[in-house]
C-alpha positions as CSV (number, residue, x, y, z in Angstrom):
1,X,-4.4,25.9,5.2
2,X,-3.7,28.8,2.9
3,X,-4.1,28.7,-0.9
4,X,-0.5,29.7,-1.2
5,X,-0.3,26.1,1.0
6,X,-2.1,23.8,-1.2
7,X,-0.5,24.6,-4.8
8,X,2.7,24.0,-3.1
9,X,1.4,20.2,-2.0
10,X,-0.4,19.9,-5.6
11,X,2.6,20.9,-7.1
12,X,5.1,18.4,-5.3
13,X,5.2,14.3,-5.8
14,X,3.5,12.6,-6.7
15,X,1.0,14.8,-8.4
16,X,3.0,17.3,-10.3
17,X,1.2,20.4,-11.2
18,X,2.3,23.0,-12.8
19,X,0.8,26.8,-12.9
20,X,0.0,27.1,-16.8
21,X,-1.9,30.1,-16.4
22,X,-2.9,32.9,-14.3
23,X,-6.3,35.5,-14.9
24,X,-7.0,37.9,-12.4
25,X,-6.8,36.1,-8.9
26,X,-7.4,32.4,-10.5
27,X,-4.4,30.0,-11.2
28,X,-5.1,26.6,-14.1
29,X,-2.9,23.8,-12.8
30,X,-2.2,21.1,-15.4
31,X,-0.4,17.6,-14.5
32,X,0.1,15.2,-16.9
33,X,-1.5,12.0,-15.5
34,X,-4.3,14.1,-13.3
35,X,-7.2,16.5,-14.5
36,X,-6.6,20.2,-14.4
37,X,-7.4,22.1,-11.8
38,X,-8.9,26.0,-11.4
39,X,-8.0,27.5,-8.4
40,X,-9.0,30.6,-7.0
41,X,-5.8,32.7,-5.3
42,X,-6.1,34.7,-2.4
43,X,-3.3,35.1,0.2
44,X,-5.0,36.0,3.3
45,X,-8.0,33.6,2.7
46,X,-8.1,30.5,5.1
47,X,-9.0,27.6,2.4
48,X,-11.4,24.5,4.6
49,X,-10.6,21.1,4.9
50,X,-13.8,20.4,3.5
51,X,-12.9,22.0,-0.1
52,X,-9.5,20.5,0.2
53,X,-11.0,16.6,0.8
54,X,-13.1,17.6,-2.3
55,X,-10.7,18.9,-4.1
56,X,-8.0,15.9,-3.8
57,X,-10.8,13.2,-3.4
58,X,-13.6,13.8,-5.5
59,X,-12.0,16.3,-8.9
60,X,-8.7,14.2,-8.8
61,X,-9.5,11.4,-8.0
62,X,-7.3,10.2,-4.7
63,X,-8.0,7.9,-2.3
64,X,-8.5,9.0,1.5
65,X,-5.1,7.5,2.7
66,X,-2.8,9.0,-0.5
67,X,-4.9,12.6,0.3
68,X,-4.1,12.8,3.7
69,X,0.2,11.8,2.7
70,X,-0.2,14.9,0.1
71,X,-1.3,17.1,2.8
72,X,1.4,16.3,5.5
């Protein structure tokens, strides 16, 4: 999955982020009802599926089954 790839899930239902600011190749998401998020942006960079299950599971706070429906 490609960074460009996983702001657009973060940024859909049901978790609603929102770019707030941008430094160099970093983004800060902010959502209302979830922590914010610092993200680094590079287009041709593959992202794993490990930082991606870390990311949505252990900083957000998601269960398996409702990471797994953001992905898809």
């Amino acid at each position: 999955m490609k960074t460009k790839e996983l702001i657009k899930c973060l940024c859909r239902s049901p978790l609603y982020y929102k770019i707030t600011r941008q430094r160099g190749s970093h983004r800060v998401l902010k959502s209302s009802n979830y922590p914010d998020l610092r993200i680094g942006y590079h287009d041709s960079v593959e992202v794993s599926g490990g930082y991606v299950k870390n990311l949505l599971m252990k900083e957000i706070g998601l269960s398996e089954k409702m990471a797994r429906g953001i992905i898809k």
